[in-house]
N, C-alpha and C positions, 0 to 999 in steps of 0.2 A: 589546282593550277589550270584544270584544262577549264574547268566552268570559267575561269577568269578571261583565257586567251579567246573562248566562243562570247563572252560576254563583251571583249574590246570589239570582237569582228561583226558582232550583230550592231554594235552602235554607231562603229566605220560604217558597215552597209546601209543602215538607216541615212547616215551624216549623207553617205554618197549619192544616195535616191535622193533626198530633198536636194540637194546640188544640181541632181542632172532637172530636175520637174522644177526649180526656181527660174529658169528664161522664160517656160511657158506661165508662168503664173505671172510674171512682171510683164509681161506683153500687156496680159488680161487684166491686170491690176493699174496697169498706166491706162486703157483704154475705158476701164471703170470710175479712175480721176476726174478726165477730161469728161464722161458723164456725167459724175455725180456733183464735180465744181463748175462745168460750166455749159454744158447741154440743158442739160433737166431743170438749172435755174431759168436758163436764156426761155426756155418754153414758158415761163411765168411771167418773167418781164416783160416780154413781147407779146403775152397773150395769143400764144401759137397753138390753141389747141388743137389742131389738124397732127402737127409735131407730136403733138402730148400725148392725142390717141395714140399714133404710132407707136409710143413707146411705151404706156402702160397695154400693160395686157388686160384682155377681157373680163379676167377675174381679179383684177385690182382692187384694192381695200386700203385705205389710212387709218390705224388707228391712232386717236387721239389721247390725251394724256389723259383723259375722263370715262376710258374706257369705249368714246362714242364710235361709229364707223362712216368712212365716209365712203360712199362706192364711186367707179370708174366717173360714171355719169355725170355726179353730183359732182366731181373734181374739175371735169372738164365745164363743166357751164358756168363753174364760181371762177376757171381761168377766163372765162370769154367775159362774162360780169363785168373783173375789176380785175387791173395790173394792178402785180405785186412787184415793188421796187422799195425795199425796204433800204435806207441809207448804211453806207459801210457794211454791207453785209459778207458772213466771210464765213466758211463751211472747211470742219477742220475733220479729214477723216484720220481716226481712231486705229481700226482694224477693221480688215479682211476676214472673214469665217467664210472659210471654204466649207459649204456642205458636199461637193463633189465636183466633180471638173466642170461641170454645166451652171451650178446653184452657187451663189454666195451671197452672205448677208453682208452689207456694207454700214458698219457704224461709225457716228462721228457728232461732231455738235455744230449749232448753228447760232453765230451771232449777229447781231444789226445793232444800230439806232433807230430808237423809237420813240413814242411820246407813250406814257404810260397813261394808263385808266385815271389816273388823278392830273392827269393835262401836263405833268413834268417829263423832259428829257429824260430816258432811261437805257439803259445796255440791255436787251432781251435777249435773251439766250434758251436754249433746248439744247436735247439729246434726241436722237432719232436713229433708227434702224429703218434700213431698204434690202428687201431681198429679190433678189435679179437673180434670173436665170436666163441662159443664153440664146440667143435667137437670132441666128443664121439670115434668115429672111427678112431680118429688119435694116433701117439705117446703121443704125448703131450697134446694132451686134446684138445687145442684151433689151429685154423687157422687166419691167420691174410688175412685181406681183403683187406686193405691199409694202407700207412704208410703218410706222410708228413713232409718236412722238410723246417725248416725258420729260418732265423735269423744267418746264416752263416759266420762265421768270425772268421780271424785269425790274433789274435793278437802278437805283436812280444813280443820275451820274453828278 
């Protein structure tokens, strides 16, 4: 009986700590939104790489769904290249992975309108992971460190 009554009070005290530590994470997880839906896009669409430095960090990496890599660099001169304005595009976050109060991985999927590789309208769609960690000294609070993308495919519509 007593292992039962320490087993209800350890899973109260667990329930109660996640309660008190869910404003600070909703704070951070609404300000991760407004990043991840509509900061970090608008840097693409408008060809802001000044913006896009500031917010990839130095050691930035995308990987690609082919295992390839892209570096900070190479990101930033293919935003200044060519906008990206892909039609109806619309970024659906997933989950939150809290690696600590600083790090989070942010997963979700991305869709648009496209014209596929055979010249037909198609849905394109991925899966992509961003991992940010916090940075005080920026605009936005957070730098992303790497992104990853899988699952690539365009379906015809």
């Amino acid at each position: 009986m007593r292992a039962f009554f320490l087993s209800a009070l350890a899973a109260l005290s667990a329930t109660y700590a996640v309660a008190i530590a869910a404003p600070a994470r909703d704070h951070d997880e609404a300000r991760l939104r407004h990043i991840k839906l509509e900061a970090w896009p608008a840097f693409y669409r408008t060809q802001d790489a000044k913006g896009l430095a500031g917010f990839l960090d130095s050691v930035f990496v995308n990987v690609g769904p082919d295992g390839s890599l892209t570096t900070r660099a190479e990101e930033l001169d293919a935003v200044r290249a060519q906008p990206w304005n892909p039609k109806n595009f619309r970024y659906t976050i997933q989950h939150f992975v809290w690696m600590n109060d600083d790090l989070v991985l942010v997963v979700g999927r991305g869709e648009s309108e496209r014209t596929g590789e055979d010249g037909k309208p198609c849905r394109h769609g991925y899966a992509s992971s961003n991992l940010l960690k916090r940075a005080a000294d920026t605009p936005l609070g957070w730098r992303a460190l790497m992104s990853h993308v899988s699952g690539v495919a365009c379906t015809p519509m």
